[in-house]
C-alpha positions as CSV (number, residue, x, y, z in Angstrom):
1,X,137.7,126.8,115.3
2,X,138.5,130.5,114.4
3,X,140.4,129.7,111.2
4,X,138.1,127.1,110.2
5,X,135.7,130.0,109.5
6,X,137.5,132.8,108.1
7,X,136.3,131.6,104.8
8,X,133.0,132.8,105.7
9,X,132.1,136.4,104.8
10,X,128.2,137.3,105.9
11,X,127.3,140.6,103.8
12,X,123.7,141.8,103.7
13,X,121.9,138.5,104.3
14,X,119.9,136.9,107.2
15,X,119.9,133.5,106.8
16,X,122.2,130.8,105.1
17,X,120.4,127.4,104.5
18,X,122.7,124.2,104.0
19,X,120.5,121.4,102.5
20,X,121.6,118.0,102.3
21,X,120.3,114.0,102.8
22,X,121.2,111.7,104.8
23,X,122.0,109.0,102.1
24,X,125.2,106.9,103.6
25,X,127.0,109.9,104.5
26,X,129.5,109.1,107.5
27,X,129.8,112.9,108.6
28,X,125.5,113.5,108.1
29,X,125.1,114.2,112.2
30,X,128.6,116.5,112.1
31,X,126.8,118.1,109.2
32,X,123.7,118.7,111.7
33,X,125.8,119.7,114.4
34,X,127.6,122.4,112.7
35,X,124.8,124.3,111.0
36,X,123.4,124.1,114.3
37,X,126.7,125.9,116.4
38,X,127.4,128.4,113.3
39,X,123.5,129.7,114.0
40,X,123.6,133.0,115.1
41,X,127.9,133.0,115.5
42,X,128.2,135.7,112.8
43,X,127.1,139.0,112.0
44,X,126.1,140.3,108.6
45,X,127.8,143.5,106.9
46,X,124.4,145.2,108.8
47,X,125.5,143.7,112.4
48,X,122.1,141.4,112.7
49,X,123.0,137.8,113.3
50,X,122.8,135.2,110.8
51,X,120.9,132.4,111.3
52,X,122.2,129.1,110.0
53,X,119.9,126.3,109.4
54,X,120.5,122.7,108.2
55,X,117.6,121.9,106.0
56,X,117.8,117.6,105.9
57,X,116.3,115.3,104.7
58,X,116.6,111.3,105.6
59,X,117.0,109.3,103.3
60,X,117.5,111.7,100.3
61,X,116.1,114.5,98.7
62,X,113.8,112.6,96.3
63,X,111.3,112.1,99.3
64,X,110.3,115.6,99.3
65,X,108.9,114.9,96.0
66,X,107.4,111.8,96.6
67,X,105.6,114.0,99.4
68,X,103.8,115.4,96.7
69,X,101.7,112.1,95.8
70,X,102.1,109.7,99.4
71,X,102.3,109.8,102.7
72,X,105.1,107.8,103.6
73,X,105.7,106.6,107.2
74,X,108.2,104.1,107.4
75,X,111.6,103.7,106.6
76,X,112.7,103.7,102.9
77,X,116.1,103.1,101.5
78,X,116.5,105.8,98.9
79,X,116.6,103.0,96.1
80,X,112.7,102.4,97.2
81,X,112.1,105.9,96.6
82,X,113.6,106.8,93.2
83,X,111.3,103.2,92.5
84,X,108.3,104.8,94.1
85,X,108.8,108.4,92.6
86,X,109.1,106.7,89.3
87,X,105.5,106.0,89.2
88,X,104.5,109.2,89.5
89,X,106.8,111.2,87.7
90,X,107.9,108.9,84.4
91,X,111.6,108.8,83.7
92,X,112.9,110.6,87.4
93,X,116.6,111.6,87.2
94,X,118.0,113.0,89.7
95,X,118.7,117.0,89.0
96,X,116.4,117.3,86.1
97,X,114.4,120.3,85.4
98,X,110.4,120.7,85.8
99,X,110.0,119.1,88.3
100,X,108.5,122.2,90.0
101,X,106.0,123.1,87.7
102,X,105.3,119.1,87.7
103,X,104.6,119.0,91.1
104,X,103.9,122.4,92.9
105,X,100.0,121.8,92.8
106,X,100.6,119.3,95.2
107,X,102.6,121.5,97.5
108,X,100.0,122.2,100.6
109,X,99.7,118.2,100.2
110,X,103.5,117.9,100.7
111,X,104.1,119.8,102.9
112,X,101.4,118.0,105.1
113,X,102.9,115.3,104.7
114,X,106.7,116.4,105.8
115,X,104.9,118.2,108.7
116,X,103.5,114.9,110.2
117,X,107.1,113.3,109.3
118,X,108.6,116.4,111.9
119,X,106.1,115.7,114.4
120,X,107.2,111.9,114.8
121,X,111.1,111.9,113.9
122,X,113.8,114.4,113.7
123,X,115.9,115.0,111.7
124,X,119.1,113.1,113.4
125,X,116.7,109.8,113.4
126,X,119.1,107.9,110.8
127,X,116.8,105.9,109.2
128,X,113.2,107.2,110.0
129,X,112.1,109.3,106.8
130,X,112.2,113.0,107.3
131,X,112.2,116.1,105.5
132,X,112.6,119.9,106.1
133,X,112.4,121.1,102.3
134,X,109.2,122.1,103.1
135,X,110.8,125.2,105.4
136,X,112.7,126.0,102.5
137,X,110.3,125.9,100.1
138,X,108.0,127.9,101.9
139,X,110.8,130.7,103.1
140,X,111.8,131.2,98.6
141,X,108.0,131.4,98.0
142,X,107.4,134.1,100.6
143,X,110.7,135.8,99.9
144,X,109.7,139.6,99.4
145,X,110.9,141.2,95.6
């Protein structure tokens, strides 16, 4: 376990956020699982632990942005969401720019919305939607300059 993270070099920094989906991944839950035992296993360059979170989402990314227009509470293949997104944001591809500035006025409704997903399912429910972007999104807009 000790070589597997010499790799790793914590300087100056707090936190370290791995964000993924669930999609069909085989090795998703490992992925959960090992965000979850690196947290708090190193020091930075400052000797404060760093706190390693897995930031998930099930089943893909996309839902955090179809957050932004319904509240979804079943489960969804991620095909059904790019279909759903698509009718509220013409032409979605996947990794496009803008979609911030496209969306970000519906942020307090989005995050409502993933909120009430975290209150019901968890992220290592396989197939129930969830989504933690909203932890992330809210940690980069109250980062301090």
């Amino acid at each position: 376990m000790q070589d597997e993270h010499k790799h790793i070099e914590p300087h100056a920094f707090e936190e370290v956020y791995a964000v993924f989906d669930r999609d069909d991944h085989a090795t998703y839950h490992d992925a959960l699982d090992k965000a979850k035992s690196l947290d708090g296993k190193f020091n930075n360059d400052i000797k404060q632990k760093v706190r390693f979170e897995a930031i998930a989402s099930v089943p893909c990314f996309e839902l955090w942005l179809l957050l932004h227009f319904v509240n979804i509470q079943a489960p969804l293949h991620r095909n059904d969401v790019y279909t759903r997104l698509n009718q509220f944001l013409d032409n979605y591809e996947k990794g496009q720019a803008g979609y911030f500035s496209r969306t970000c006025q519906c942020l307090p409704l989005a995050t409502k919305h993933a909120i009430s997903l975290a209150e019901q399912f968890s992220a290592y429910d396989s197939i129930q939607p969830y989504t933690d972007i909203h932890r992330l999104v809210h940690q980069i807009i109250n980062l301090k300059a």
